[in-house]
C-alpha positions in Angstrom: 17.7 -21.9 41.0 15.3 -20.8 38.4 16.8 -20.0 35.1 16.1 -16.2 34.0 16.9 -14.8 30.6 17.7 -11.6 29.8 14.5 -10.4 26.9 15.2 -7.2 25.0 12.6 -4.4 25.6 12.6 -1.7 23.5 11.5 1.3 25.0 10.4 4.4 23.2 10.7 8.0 25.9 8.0 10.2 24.5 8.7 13.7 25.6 5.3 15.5 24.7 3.2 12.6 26.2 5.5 12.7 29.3 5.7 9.0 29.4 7.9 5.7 28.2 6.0 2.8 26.1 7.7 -0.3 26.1 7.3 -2.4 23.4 9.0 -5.8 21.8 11.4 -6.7 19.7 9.9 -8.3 16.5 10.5 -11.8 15.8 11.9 -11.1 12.6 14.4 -8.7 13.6 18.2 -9.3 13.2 21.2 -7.4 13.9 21.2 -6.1 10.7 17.7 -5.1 9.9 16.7 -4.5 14.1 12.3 -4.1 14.4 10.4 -2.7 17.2 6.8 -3.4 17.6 4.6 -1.3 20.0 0.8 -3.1 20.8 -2.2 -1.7 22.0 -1.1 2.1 22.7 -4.9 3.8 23.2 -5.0 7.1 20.7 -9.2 8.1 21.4 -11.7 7.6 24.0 -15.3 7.0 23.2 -17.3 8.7 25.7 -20.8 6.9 25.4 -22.2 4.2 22.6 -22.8 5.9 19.3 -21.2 8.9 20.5 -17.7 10.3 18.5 -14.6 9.5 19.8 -11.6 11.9 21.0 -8.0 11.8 21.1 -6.2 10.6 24.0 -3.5 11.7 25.7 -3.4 11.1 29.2 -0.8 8.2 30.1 0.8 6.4 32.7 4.5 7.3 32.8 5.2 3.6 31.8 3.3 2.1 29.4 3.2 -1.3 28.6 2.8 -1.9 24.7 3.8 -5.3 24.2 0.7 -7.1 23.7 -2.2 -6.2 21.7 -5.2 -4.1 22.6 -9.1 -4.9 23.2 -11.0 -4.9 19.7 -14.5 -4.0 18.8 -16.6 -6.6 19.8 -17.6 -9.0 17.0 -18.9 -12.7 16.4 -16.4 -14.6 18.1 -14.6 -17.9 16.9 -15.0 -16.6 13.1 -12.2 -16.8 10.7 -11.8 -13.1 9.4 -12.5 -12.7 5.8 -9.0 -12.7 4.6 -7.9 -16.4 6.1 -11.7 -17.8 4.7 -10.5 -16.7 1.4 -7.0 -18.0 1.6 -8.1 -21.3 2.2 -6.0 -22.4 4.9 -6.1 -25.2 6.9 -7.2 -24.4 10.2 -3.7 -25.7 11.2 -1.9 -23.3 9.5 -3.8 -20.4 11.2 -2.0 -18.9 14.1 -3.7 -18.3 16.7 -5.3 -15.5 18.8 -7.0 -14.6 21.5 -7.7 -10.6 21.9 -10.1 -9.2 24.5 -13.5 -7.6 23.0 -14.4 -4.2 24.3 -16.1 -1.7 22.4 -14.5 1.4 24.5 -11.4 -0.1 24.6 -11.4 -0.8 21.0 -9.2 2.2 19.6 -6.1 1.2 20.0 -2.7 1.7 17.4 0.1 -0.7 16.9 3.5 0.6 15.5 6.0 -1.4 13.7 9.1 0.7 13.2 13.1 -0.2 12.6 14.8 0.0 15.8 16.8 2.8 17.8 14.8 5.5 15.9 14.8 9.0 17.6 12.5 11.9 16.8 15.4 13.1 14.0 14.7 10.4 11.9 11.1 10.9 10.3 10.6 8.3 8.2 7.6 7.9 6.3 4.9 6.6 8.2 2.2 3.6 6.4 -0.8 3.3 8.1 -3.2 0.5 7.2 -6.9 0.9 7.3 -8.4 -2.8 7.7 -11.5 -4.1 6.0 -13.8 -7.2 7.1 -17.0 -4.6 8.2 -18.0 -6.5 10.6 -15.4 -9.7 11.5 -12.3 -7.6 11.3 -9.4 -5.9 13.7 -6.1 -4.0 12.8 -4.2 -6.2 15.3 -4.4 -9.5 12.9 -1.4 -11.8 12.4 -2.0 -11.0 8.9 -1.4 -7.1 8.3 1.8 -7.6 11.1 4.1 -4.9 9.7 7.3 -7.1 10.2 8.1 -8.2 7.1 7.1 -5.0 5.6 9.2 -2.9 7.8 12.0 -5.5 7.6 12.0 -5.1 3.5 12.3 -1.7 4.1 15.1 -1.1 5.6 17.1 -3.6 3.6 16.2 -1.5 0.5 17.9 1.1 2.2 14.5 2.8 2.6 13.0 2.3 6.2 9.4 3.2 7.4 6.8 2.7 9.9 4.0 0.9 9.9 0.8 1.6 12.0 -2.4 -0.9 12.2 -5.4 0.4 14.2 -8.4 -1.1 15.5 -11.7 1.3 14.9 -15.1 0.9 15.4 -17.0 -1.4 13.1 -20.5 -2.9 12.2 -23.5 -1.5 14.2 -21.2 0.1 16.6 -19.3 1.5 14.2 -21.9 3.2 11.8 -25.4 2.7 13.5 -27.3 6.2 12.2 -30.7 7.9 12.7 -32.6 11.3 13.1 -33.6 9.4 16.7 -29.3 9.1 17.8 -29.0 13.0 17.7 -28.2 14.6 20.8 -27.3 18.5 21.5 -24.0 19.7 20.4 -23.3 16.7 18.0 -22.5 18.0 14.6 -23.7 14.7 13.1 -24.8 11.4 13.7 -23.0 7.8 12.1 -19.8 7.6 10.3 -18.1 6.9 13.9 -15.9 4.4 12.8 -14.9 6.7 9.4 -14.5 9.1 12.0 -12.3 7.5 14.9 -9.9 7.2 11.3 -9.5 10.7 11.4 -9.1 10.6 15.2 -6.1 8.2 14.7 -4.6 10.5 11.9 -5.2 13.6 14.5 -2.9 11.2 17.0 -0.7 10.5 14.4 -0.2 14.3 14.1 0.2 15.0 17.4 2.5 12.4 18.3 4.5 10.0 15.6 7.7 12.3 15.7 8.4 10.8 19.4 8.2 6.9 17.8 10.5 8.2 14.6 7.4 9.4 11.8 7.2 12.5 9.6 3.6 13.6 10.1 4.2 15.4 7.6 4.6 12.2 5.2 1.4 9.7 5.9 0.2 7.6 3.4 -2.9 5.6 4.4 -3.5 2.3 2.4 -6.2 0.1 2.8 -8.3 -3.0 1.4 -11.4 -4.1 0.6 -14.4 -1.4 2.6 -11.0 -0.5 4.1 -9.7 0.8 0.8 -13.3 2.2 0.5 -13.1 4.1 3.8 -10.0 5.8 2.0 -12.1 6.7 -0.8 -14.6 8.4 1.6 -11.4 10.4 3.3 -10.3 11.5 0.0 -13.8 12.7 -0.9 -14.7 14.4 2.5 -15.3 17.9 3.6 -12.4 17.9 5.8 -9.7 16.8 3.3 -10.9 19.9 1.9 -9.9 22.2 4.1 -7.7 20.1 6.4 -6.1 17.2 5.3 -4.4 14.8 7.6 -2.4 12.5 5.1 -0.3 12.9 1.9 -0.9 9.7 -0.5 -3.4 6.8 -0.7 -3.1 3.2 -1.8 -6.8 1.8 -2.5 -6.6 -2.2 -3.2 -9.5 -4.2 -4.2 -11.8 -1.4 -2.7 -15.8 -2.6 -2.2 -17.1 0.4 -3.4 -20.7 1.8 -2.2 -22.7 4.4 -4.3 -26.0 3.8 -3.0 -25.6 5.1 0.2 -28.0 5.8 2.3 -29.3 9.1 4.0 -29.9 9.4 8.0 -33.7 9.0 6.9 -33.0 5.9 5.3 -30.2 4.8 7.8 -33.0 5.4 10.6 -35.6 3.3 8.7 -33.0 0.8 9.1 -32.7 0.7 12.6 -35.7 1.0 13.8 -36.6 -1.9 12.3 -33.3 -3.6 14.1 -34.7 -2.0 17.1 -38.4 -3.6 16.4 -36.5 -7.2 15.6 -34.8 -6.6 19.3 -38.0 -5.7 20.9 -36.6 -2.3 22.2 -38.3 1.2 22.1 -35.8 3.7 23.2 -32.8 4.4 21.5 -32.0 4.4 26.3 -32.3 0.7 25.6 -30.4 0.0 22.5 -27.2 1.8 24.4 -27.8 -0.3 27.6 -28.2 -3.5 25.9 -24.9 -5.6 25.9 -22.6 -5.5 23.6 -22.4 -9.3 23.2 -25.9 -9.1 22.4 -25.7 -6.4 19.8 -22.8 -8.3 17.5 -25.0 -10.3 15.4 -27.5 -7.4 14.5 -26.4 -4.5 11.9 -23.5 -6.2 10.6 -24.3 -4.7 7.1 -24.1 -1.2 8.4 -22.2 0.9 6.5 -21.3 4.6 5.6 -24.0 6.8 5.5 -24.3 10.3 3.8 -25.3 12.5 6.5 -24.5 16.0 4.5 -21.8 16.4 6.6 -18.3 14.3 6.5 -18.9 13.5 2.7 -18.4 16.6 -0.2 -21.7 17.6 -2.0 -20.4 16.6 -5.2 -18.6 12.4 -4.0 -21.0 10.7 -6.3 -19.1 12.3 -9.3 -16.2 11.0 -8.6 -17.6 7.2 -8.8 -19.8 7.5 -11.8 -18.6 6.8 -15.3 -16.8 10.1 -16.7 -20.2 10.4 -19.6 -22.4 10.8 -16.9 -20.8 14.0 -15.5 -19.0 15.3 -18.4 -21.1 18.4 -18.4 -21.8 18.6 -14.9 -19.9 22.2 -13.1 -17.8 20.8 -10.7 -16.8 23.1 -7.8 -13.0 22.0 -8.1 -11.4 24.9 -7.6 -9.7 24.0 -4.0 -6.2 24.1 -4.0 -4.7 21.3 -2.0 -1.5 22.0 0.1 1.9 22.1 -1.4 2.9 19.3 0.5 -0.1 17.3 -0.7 0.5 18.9 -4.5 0.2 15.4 -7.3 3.6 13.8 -8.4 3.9 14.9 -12.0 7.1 13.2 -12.7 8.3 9.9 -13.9 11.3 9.8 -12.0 12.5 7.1 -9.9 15.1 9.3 -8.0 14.5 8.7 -4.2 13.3 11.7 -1.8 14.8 12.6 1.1 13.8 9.8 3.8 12.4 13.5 5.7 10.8 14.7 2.8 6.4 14.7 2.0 5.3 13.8 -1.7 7.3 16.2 -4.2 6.5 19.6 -3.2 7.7 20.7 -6.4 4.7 22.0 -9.0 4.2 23.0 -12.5 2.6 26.7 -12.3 0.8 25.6 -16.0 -1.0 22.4 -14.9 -4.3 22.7 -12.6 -4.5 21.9 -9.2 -5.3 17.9 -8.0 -8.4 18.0 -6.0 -7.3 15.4 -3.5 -4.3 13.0 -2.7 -2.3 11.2 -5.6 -3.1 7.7 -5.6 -1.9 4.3 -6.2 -5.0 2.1 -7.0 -5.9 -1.2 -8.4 -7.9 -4.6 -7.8 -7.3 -7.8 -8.5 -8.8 -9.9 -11.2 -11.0 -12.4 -8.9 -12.1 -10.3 -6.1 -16.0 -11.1 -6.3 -14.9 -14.8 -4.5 -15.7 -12.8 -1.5 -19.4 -13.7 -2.4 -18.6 -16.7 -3.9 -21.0 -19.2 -1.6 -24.2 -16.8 -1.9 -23.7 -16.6 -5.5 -23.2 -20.3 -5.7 -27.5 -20.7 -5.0 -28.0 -18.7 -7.8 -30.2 -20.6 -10.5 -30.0 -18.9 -14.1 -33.9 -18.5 -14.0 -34.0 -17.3 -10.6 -30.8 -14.9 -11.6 -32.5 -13.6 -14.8 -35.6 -12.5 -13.2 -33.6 -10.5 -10.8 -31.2 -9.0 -12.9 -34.6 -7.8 -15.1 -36.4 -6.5 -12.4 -33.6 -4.2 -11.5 -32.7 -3.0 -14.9 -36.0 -2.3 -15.8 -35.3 -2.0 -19.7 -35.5 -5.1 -21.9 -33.0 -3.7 -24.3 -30.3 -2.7 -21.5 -30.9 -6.4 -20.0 -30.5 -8.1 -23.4 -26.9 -6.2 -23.8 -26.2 -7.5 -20.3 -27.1 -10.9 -20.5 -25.1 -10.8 -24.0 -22.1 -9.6 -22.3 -22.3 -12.1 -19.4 -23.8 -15.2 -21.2 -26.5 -14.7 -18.6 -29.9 -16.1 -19.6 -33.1 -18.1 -18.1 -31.1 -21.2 -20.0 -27.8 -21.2 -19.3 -27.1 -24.2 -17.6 -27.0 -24.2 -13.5 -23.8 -25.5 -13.5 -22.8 -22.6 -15.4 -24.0 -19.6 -14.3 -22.4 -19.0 -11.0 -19.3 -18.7 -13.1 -21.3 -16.4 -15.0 -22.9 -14.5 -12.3 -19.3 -14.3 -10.3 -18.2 -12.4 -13.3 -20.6 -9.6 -13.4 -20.9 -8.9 -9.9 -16.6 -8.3 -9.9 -17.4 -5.7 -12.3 -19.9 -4.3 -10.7 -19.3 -3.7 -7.5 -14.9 -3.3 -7.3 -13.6 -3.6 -11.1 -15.6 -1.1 -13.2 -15.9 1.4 -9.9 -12.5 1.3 -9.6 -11.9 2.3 -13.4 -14.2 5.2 -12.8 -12.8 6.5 -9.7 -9.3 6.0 -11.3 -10.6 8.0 -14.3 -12.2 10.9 -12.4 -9.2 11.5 -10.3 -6.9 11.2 -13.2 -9.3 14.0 -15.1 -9.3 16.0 -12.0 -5.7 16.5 -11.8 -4.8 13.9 -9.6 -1.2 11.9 -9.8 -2.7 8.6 -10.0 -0.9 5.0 -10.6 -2.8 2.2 -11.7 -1.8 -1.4 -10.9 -3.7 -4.7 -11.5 -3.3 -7.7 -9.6 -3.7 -11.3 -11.5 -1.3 -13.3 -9.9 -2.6 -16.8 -8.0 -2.7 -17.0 -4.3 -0.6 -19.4 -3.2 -3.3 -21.9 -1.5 -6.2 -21.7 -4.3 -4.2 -20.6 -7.8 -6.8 -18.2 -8.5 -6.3 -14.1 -7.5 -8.8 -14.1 -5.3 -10.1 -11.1 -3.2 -6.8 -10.4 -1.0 -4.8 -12.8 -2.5 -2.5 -9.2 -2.9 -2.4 -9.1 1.2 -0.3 -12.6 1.1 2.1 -11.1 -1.2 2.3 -7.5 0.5 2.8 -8.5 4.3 4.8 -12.0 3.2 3.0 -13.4 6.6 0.5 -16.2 5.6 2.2 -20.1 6.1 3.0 -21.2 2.3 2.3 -24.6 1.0 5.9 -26.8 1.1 6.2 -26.2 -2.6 6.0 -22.6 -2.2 8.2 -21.6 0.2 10.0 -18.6 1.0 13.0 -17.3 -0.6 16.1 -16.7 2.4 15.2 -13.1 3.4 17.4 -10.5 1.6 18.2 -12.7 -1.2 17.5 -11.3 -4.8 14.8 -12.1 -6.6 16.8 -12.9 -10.0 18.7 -15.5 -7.6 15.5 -17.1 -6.6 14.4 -17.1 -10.7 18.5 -18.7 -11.4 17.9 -21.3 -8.7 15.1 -22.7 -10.0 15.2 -22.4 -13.6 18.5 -24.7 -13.3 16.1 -27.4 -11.3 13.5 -27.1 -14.1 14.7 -25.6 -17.5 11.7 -26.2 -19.4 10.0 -24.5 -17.2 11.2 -20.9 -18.2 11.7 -18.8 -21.0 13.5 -15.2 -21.8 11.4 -13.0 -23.6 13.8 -11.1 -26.1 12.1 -7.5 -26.2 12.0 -7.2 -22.4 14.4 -9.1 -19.4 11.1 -10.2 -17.7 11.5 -14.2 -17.2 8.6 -15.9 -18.4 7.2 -18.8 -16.6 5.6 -21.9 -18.4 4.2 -24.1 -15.9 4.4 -28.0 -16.6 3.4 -30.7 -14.3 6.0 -31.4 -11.4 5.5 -33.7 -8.9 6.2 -30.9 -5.8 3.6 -28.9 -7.8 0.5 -31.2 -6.6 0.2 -33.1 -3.7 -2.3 -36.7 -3.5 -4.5 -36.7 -0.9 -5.5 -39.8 1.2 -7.8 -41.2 -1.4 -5.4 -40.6 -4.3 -6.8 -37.6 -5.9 -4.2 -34.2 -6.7 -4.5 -31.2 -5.3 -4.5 -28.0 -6.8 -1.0 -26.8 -8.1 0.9 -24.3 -5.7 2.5 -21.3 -6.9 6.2 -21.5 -8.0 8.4 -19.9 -5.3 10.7 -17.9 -7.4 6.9 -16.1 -8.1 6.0 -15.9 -5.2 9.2 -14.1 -4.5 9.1 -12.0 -7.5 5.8 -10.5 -7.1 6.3 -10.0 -3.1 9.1 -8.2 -4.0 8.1 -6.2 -6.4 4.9 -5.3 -4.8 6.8 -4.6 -1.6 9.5 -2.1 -3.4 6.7 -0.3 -5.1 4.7 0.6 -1.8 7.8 1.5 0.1 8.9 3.9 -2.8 5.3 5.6 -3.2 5.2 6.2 0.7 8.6 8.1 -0.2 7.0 10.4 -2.5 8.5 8.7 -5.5 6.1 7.6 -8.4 6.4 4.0 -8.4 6.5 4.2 -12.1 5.3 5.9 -15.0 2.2 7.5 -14.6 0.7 6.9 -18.3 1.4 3.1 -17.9 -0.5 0.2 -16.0 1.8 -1.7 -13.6 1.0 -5.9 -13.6 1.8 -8.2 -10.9 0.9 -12.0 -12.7 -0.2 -13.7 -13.4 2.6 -16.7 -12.9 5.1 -13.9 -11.8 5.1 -11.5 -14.6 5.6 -8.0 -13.2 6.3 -4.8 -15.0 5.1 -1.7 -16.6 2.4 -2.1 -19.8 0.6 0.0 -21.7 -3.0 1.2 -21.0 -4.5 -1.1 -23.7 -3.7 -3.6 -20.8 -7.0 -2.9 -19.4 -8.8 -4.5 -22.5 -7.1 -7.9 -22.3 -7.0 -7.9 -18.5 -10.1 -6.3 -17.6 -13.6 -5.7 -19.6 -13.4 -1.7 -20.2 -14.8 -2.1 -23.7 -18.0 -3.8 -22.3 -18.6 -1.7 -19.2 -19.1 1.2 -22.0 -21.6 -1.0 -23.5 -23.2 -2.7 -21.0 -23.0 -1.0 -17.8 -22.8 2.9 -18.8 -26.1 2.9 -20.3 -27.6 2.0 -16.9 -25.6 4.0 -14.7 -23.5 3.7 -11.4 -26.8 3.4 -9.7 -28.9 0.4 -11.0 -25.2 -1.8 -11.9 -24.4 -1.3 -8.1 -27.9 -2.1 -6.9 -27.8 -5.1 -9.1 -24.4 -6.5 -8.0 -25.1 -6.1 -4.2 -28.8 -8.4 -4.7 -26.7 -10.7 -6.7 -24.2 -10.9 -4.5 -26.3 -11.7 -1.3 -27.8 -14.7 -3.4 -31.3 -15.3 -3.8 -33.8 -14.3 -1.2 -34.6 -17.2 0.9 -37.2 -18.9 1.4 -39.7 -19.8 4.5 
């Protein structure tokens, strides 16, 4: 006789939706910490190509969520973004296999602790992916197991939603020529099949456990930058569909283009296709359509984004005496966190409802935001063909003064004669400011000035695989599910920290040292021979990072995510939180940002030529030199 075993099958009965979803138990689930996971659940229809999506509600009465959804079609057999920059074996990659279908594509996953009812509202996390074009909400890399796990054994469960929208040409293709009657605008459809999610969100959470009154959306890379967009739209004016944002590492965009200019654009993608009609361009397969528009991006089509966004990314002198129209009051339940205390919320509650009737209304969301210190390796091979020459003329042509280039060369040690072997270095550098670092500070600054509760974080510790903190080297630490190198493996889940830090500083005491003013455990690395590994021919590897700081700063970061999608400020508002490098965590004072970041020299050498030309200048240098026939 065959052998059957019994499998465990959660199953969630949604009374408005009139219909069960059963999902599966997560692999990481234990009796005491119990995780549900519920795959490929459908939330919006998209009615035609290029055409905005609408929220669905029409199920089966049984449902089958235990495998993931369809995504939106993309150049297969690619490593996303994330796993090229971790620098993993292709061993150590799991595998997956998901269906492509751009119809199909908008699909939710929910990660929640188990045997939740509709009483239980917990705070609900949704992450907004980023990739542009080689990307999907269903990767093994934002899983929300961990995460959710984490949370409930600090006594403060949530749930966690990943999505798959819309993305690259079908995701924001835009022109005069795509209008049709009724549609309010053209483009934007993946920025907009966001909202649609947070409409299903709205509708429907409370069935799965969630508060809809408690979402906070966080996101990385043009995901983070999506969030930027939601925060500065016309809608979270008057409606608002989430209470706090997280922004990590976001690739901000100032120059973008109009639906003129986005039309320009393809039509000439349309020429380079041989098609005519826009007839043709929606017939044409989708397999077909992948490798074309994959920079398409945001557009401003004077409707989803507010009049007055690019004020909010430009450096505050620009602005200062610019009239802001401001005046909006945001919800009470969307009201800033104005205080410093780490008292936890009721799991029910939304951010701190409670105001201070003598301080000015925030204009949008509080915020928790922050980059980390290498995130321009996400153009590290284009920038690699850079010669200093070749690199100088560019960087003149677009600044067009010889005075405001000679202060930025001087800043950068960028010249026609710094050696080759040099300048990519160099180049890397400039282009981290200029297109995530210094537009970070700015946004950060404009939100704070606005009246915004904001938290700023900065992220230097190594990843695990390269010891550098490269662009999402934060994600390994944050969703704990990318395979470790031997010598940085895992602490046993629900130990402390400080247990981890005990263990190891007895293995290798002159490896650690107590700072006296604060408790933080220092960590001085020295060679050890689990801290390199020989390769075949005999040469070392790079050094791995230390486990007990691995496990300090997933920990950390962890605790402080959980606590701000609770409403709580994560710590005090007039400090800088650190995560590294080498495991250092804690709070610091602003002057951080000069030691850690080059605030000093962005007033110098970037203000002077405005948001505008530095972006333009670090998106050419980041694409590399123009090639040649």
């Amino acid at each position: 006789m065959p052998v059957t075993t019994n499998v465990f099958e959660p199953e969630v009965h949604h009374m408005v939706l009139e219909t069960v979803f059963r999902g599966v138990e997560h692999s990481l689930s234990s009796p005491s910490a119990p995780i549900h996971q519920y795959r490929g659940i459908k939330y919006a229809t998209v009615p035609a190509r290029f055409r905005q999506s609408k929220v669905f509600a029409s199920y089966p009465p049984l449902v089958d969520a235990s495998k993931f959804g369809p995504i939106c079609p993309q150049v297969k057999n690619m490593n996303s973004f994330e796993e090229t920059l971790f620098s993993l074996n292709d061993d150590d990659i799991p595998q997956q296999v998901l269906k492509q279908n751009e119809f199909e594509c908008l699909n939710l996953n929910i990660t929640c602790p188990g045997d939740l009812t509709s009483q239980a509202r917990l705070p609900v996390m949704v992450w907004v992916h980023g990739g542009d074009d080689r990307g999907h909400g269903s990767s093994w890399v934002y899983d929300g197991g961990a995460l959710v796990g984490k949370s409930i054994l600090v006594g403060k469960p949530v749930i966690l939603v990943t999505f798959n929208f819309r993305i690259g040409l079908f995701g924001f293709a835009a022109g005069p020529q795509l209008r049709e009657d009724g549609q309010e605008s053209v483009g934007n459809y993946g920025l907009r099949d966001q909202r649609t999610l947070l409409e299903w969100l709205h509708n429907y959470i409370t069935d799965f456990g969630g508060d809809p009154g408690n979402i906070t959306l966080f996101g990385q890379s043009s995901g983070a930058f999506d969030i930027v967009c939601h925060l500065l739209s016309t809608l979270n004016e008057t409606r608002p569909l989430f209470n706090r944002a997280i922004i990590q590492s976001a690739v901000f965009d100032y120059n973008i283009p109009d639906i003129a200019a986005a039309g320009c654009q393809l039509s000439r993608l349309m020429s380079t296709m041989h098609l005519s009609t826009i007839s043709q361009l929606r017939a044409i397969d989708a397999d077909q359509l992948v490798k074309f528009g994959r920079s398409m991006r945001v557009v401003d089509d004077g409707v989803f984004l507010r009049h007055d966004w690019k004020d909010f990314l430009s450096p505050e002198d620009s602005h200062k005496n610019h009239h802001h129209s401001l005046n909006l009051v945001v919800p009470k339940a969307l009201s800033a966190l104005r205080s410093h205390s780490h008292t936890p919320k009721p799991i029910g509650s939304a951010s701190s409802s409670s105001s201070n009737s003598g301080a000015r209304s925030s204009v949008f969301q509080p915020l928790l935001i922050g980059d980390c210190a290498s995130d321009s390796m996400l153009w590290s091979t284009p920038i690699s063909y850079w010669t200093s020459a070749a690199a100088a003329r560019r960087i003149k042509a677009v600044c067009q003064s010889l005075s405001k280039t000679n202060t930025l060369f001087h800043t950068y040690d960028i010249s026609p004669y710094t050696a080759d072997e040099e300048i990519a270095e160099n180049i890397l550098e400039l282009v981290n400011d200029a297109r995530i670092a210094w537009p970070t500070d700015c946004f950060a600054q404009n939100a704070h000035r606005e009246g915004g509760g904001v938290w700023r974080y900065v992220f230097d510790q190594e990843g695990p695989w390269s010891c550098i903190p490269h662009h999402a080297a934060d994600l390994m630490y944050l969703f704990d599910n990318v395979p470790l190198p031997e010598s940085s493996t895992r602490s046993i889940a629900g130990s402390s920290t400080q247990d981890t830090f005990s263990a190891e500083a007895e293995m290798f005491p002159d490896s650690f040292t107590f700072d006296d003013d604060d408790e933080d455990i220092k960590y001085s690395p020295i060679v050890r021979d689990d801290d390199a590994m020989s390769s075949e021919d005999g040469g070392w590897g790079v050094p791995s990072v230390a486990s007990w700081s691995y496990s300090r700063v997933r920990d950390t970061m962890q605790e402080q995510w959980i606590a701000f999608s609770y409403g709580e400020a994560p710590f005090s508002e007039d400090k800088v939180f650190i995560f590294g490098p080498e495991g250092e965590t804690g709070e610091r004072s602003q002057s951080i940002f000069e030691g850690r970041r080059r605030r000093t020299l962005w007033k110098k050498a970037f203000e002077p030529l405005g948001m505008q030309v530095v972006h333009k200048m670090g998106v050419e240098l980041s694409r590399g030199p123009p090639l040649r026939s």
